[in-house]
C-alpha positions in Angstrom: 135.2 152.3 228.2 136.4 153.1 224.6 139.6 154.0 225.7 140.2 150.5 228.0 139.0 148.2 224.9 141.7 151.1 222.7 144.1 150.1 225.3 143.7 146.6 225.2 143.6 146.0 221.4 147.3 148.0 221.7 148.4 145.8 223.9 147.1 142.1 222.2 148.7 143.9 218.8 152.2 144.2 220.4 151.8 140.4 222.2 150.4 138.8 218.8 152.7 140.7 216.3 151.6 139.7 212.5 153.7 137.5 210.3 152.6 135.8 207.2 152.1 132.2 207.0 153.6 131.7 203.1 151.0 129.6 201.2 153.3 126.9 200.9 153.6 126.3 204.6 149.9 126.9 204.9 149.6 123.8 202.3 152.2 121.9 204.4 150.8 122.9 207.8 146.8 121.1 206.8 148.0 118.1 205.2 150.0 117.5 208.6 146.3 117.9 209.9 145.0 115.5 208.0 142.3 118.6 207.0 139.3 116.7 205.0 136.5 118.3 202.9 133.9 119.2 204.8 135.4 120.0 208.5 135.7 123.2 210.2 139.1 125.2 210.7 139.4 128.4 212.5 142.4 130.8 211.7 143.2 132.6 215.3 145.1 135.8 213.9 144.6 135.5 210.2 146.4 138.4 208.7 145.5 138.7 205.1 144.0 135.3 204.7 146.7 133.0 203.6 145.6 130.1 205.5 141.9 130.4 205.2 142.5 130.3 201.0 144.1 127.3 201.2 141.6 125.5 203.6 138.6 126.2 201.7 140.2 126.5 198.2 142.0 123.5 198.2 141.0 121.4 200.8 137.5 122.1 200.8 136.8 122.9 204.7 134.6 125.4 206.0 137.0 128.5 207.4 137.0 131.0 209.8 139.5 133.6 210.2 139.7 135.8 213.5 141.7 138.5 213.6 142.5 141.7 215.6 143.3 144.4 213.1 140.4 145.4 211.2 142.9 146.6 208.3 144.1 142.9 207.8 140.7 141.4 208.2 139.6 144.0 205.4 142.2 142.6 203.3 141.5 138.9 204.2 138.2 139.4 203.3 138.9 140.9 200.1 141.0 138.2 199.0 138.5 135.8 199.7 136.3 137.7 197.5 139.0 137.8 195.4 139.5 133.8 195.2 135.7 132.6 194.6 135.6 131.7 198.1 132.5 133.6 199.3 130.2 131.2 201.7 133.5 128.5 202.5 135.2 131.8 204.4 134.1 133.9 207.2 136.1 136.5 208.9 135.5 137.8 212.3 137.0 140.9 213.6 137.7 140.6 217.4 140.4 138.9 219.8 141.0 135.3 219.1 141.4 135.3 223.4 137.7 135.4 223.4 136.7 133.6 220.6 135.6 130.3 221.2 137.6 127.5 219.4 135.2 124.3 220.9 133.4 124.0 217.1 136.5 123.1 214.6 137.9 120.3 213.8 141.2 121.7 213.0 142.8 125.1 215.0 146.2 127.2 213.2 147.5 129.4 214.6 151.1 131.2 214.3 151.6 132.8 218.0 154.5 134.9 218.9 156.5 133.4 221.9 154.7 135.7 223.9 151.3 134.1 223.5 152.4 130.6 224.0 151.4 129.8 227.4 148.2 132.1 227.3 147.3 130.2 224.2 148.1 126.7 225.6 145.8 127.5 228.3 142.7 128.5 225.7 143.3 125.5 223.6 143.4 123.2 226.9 140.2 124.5 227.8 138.4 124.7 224.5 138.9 122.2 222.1 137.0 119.1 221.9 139.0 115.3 221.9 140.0 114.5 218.8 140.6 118.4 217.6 143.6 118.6 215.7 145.7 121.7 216.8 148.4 123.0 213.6 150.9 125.6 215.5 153.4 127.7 213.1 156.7 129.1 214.0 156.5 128.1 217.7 155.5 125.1 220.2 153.2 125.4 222.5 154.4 125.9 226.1 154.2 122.9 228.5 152.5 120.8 225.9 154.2 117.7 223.7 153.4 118.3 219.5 152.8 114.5 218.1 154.5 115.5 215.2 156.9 118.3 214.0 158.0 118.9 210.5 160.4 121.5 208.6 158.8 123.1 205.4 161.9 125.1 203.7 161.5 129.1 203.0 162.1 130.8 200.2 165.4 131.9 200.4 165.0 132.1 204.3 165.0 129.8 206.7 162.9 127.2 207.0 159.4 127.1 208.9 158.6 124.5 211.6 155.1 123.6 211.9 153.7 121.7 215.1 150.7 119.3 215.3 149.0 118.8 218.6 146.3 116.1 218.9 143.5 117.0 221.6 142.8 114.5 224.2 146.2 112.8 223.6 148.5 112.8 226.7 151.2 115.2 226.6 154.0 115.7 230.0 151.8 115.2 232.2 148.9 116.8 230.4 146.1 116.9 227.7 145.4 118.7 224.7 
């Protein structure tokens, strides 16, 4: 049993590769959500925290952070500590395949191309109308973003960020 759940957490690492969103995009990235004080925001794969900081620190929302490496969620929750944000921040150690997303008001995620479709799927199935979905890096497959902005890197290129509205009509279908 150990050894199938061992296998299976190696295989989601290598699909869901981690990359850092940059605070700056993370800022850019919730005020195209429209994130308000108050609403829920789940992080699927939230690496060291980045995101979650922002939500709660600046924008006042209730975060939760999933995320697959126990290492990274250590040092997520850490920096929460870190930040003052105990209470406004939870992190949960685990897949963000089987966590469910039908709660929040507000969904990030930055997927490897990989995860796209698998993703597009969970989110279709999940989310509740009116759920604003914030993708980083990558679209979604088969699914049309209402809005796509360019937040420039520092000193590299610059970072597209995708916002999905649930329940709005997109080729053919709904997110």
């Amino acid at each position: 049993m150990l050894k199938v759940r061992l296998e299976e957490a190696a295989r989601l690492l290598v699909e869901l590769p981690y990359s850092a969103t940059p605070e700056h995009v993370a800022e850019k990235a919730l005020e195209l959500a429209a994130l308000r004080p108050g609403e829920r925001l789940v992080d699927l794969g939230c690496g060291e925290g980045n995101v979650l900081v922002v939500a709660a620190g600046k924008y006042g929302a209730y975060a939760v952070g999933v995320e697959l490496n126990p290492v990274l969620a250590l040092r997520a929750a850490a920096r929460v500590r870190k930040a003052g944000l105990d209470g406004y921040v939870d992190i949960v150690v685990g897949d963000l395949y089987s966590f469910d997303c039908s709660r929040f008001d507000v969904v990030f995620c930055y997927p490897s191309p990989a995860a796209s479709r698998r993703l597009s799927l969970k989110l279709l199935s999940e989310c509740k109308p009116g759920s604003r979905v914030v993708v980083h890096g990558y679209p979604l497959e088969g699914l049309r973003p209402l809005e796509v902005i360019e937040v420039p890197g520092c000193g590299e290129r610059a970072h597209r960020v995708y916002l999905y509205l649930v329940g709005l009509s997109a080729e053919g279908k709904t997110l």
